[in-house]
C-alpha positions in Angstrom: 32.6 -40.8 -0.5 33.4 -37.4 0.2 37.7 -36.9 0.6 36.9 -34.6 3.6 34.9 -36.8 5.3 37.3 -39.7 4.0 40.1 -37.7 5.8 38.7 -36.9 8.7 37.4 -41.1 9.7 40.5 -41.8 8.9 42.2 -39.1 11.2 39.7 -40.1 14.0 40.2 -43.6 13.8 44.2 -43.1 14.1 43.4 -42.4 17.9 46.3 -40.7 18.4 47.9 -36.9 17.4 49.3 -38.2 14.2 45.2 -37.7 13.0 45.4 -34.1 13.6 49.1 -33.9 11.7 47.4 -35.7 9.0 44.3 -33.3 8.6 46.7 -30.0 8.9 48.8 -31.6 6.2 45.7 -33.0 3.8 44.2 -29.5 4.6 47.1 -27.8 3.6 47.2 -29.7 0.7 50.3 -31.3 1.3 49.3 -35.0 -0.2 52.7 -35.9 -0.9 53.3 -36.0 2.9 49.9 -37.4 3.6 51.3 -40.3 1.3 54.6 -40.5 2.7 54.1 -40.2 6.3 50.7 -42.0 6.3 50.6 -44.8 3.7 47.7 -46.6 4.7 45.4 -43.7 4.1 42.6 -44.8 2.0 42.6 -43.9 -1.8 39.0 -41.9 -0.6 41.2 -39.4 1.2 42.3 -38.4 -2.2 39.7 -39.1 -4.5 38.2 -35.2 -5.3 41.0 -33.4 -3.2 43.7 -34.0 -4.6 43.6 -32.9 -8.1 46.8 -34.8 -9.4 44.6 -38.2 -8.4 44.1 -40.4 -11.1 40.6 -41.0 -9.9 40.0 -37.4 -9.6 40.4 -36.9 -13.4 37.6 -39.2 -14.1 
């Protein structure tokens, strides 16, 4: 799956303003917040974006 579209199901689903916090901050590259603020974002929000991933080494 795609990390953008990943992000943005995930931000959707949230059904609150906390989704669009987490899109300016995964847009923005900020993934260490993402992962702090928003722990139960699926790996797939990661996978391809953020480049210190383990899975997006592979």
């Amino acid at each position: 799956m795609n990390a953008a579209v990943a992000a943005i199901e995930y931000a959707i689903d949230m059904n609150t303003n906390d989704g669009l916090y987490f899109l300016m901050a995964w847009h923005q590259g900020d993934f260490d917040v993402c992962r702090r603020d928003w722990p139960d974002a699926p790996d797939d929000c990661y996978i391809g974006a953020d480049p210190l991933h383990p899975g997006t080494k592979l």
